[in-house]
N, C-alpha and C positions, 0 to 999 in steps of 0.2 A: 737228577737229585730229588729225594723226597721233599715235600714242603714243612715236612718237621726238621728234616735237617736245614735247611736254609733259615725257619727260624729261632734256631738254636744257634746258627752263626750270627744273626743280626744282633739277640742279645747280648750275646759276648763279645761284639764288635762297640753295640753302644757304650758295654763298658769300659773297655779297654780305650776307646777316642775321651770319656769323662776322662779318665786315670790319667790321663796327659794334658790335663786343660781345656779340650777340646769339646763343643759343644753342638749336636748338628743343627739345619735351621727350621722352623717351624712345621713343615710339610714335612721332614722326615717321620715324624711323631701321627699324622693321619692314620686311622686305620683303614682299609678298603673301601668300606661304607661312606666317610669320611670326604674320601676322596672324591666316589664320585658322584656325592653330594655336591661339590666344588662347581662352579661355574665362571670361577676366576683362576683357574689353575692350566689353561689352555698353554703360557710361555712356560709353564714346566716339566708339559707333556712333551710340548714339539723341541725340549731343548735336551730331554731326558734326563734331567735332572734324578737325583733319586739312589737309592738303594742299589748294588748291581753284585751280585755273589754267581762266580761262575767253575765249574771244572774244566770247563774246554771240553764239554761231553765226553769226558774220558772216563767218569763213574769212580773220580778217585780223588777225592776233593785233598782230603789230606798231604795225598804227595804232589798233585799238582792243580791248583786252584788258587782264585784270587778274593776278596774281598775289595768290595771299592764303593764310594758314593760319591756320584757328582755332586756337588756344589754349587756351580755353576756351569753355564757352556755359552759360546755366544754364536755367533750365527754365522753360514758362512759364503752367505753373500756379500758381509761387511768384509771380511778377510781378504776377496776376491777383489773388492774394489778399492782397499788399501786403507778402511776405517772405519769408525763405529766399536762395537763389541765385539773384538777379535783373540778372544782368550779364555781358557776353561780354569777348572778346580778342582780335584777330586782329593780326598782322599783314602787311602788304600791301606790295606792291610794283609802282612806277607808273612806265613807263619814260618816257625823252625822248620829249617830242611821242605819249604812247600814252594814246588817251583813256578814261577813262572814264567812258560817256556819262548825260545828265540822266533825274536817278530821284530819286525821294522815299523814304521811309520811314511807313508806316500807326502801329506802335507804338514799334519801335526811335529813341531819342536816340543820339545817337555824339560822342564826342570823335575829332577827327582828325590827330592829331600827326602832326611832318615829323621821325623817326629820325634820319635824315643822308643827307647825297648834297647833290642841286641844290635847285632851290625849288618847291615844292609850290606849284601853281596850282590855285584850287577856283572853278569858276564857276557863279555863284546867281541862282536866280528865285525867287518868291515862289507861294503858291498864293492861288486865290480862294476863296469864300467856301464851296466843298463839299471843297478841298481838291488842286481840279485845277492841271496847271500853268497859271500865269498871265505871256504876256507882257511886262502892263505892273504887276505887283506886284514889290515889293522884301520888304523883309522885319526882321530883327534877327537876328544872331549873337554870339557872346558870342569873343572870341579871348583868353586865357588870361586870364580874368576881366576883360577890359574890355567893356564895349556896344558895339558895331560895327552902327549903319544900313547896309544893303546896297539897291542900286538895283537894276532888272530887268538878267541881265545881265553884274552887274558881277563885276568877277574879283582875288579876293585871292589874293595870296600871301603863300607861309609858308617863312623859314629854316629851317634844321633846329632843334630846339627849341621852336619857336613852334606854336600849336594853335589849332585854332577849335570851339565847339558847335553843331553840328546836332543842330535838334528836326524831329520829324514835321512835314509841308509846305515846310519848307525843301528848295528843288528843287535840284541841285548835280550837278557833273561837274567830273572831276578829270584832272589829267594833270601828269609832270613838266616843267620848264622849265629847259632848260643840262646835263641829264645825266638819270640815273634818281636815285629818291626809294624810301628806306625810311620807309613811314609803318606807324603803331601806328593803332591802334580800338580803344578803349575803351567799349563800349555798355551797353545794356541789353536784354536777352534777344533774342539772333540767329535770326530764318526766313528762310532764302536760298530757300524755297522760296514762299514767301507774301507776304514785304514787302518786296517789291523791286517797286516801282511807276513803270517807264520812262517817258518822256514818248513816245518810238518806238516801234513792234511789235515787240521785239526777246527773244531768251532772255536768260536768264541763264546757264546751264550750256551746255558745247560738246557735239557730236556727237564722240564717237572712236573714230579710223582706228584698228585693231589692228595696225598694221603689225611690232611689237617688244613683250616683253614689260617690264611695268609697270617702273619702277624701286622706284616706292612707290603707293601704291592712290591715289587721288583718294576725298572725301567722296562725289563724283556715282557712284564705285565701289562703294557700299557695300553698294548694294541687289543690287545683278547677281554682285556675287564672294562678300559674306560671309552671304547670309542664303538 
């Protein structure tokens, strides 16, 4: 992705999170210089907090790309020994018809709430018995504490307000439906770098064009600019 186009999403994205009430936190707002000025910014690096605009290297952000910024993340040593800060935040932004594509989760659970905007479409497969995806499994989802059987496949939507739980093997891909979607993630300890499990050969972080400089660092910035 070019670095003009990434900052041409981030302003559009800080607006569309304003237009919903939503406000991001202090460090969003840094500019590069800014940042690694910072000598107290070290738990926001190692938590990857931040900005995260990705195509999946696919060179085609429009039809399958995501918007996201961590919020939070907490650690996952605490997870591991059953306490402390075990639970992340992001949230995301999913445009019309922009997909994005079926992946599971190894440890991460998530709540997937629909912010505002059109209707959040999430569509589900089941895994089989090692974990992989499975054509003809379905599965159980929980949508704002009711049980919801899901078939191979099938595809719920969600108004604004309305939310569903995804556990590990639950296979899923999202995209919005009649406009773009502010959605929320509510998890439990975030690796964009390790449990993101595609069903395609696909990345997860993009390649970026340097054509302009940053507006804001990206999280995939953190290792190349601040360390």
């Amino acid at each position: 992705m070019k670095r003009s186009r990434i900052n041409e999403i981030m302003r559009a994205a800080d607006d569309m999170i304003r237009h919903y009430g939503f406000v991001l936190p202090p460090f969003a707002n840094w500019s590069p210089d800014q940042f690694k000025a910072r000598t107290d910014a070290s738990a926001i690096v190692e938590a990857r907090c931040g900005w995260d605009i990705t195509d999946y290297g696919q060179g085609k952000f429009d039809e399958m790309g995501l918007f996201l910024f961590t919020l939070r993340n907490g650690r996952l040593a605490d997870l591991q020994r059953g306490g402390g800060m075990c639970y992340a935040e992001k949230l995301l932004i999913s445009r019309q018809d922009q997909l994005s594509p079926m992946h599971t989760h190894v440890i991460k659970a998530e709540d997937i709430i629909n912010r505002g905007g059109a209707t959040l479409v999430i569509e589900l497969y089941g895994s089989d018995d090692k974990g992989n995806f499975a054509w003809d499994k379905g599965g159980v989802v929980w949508c704002d504490g009711i049980r919801r059987p899901y078939g191979p496949g099938e595809k719920l939507k969600f108004a604004p307000g309305e939310s569903v739980t995804l556990m590990p093997g639950d296979w899923h891909a999202f995209w919005g439906e009649g406009g773009d979607v502010l959605i929320g993630e509510v998890s439990t300890v975030n690796d964009d770098l390790t449990d993101n499990i595609f069903r395609e050969p696909i990345g997860r972080f993009s390649e970026i064009e340097e054509d302009e400089a940053p507006w804001h660092l990206l999280v995939s910035d953190y290792d190349g600019w601040l360390k």
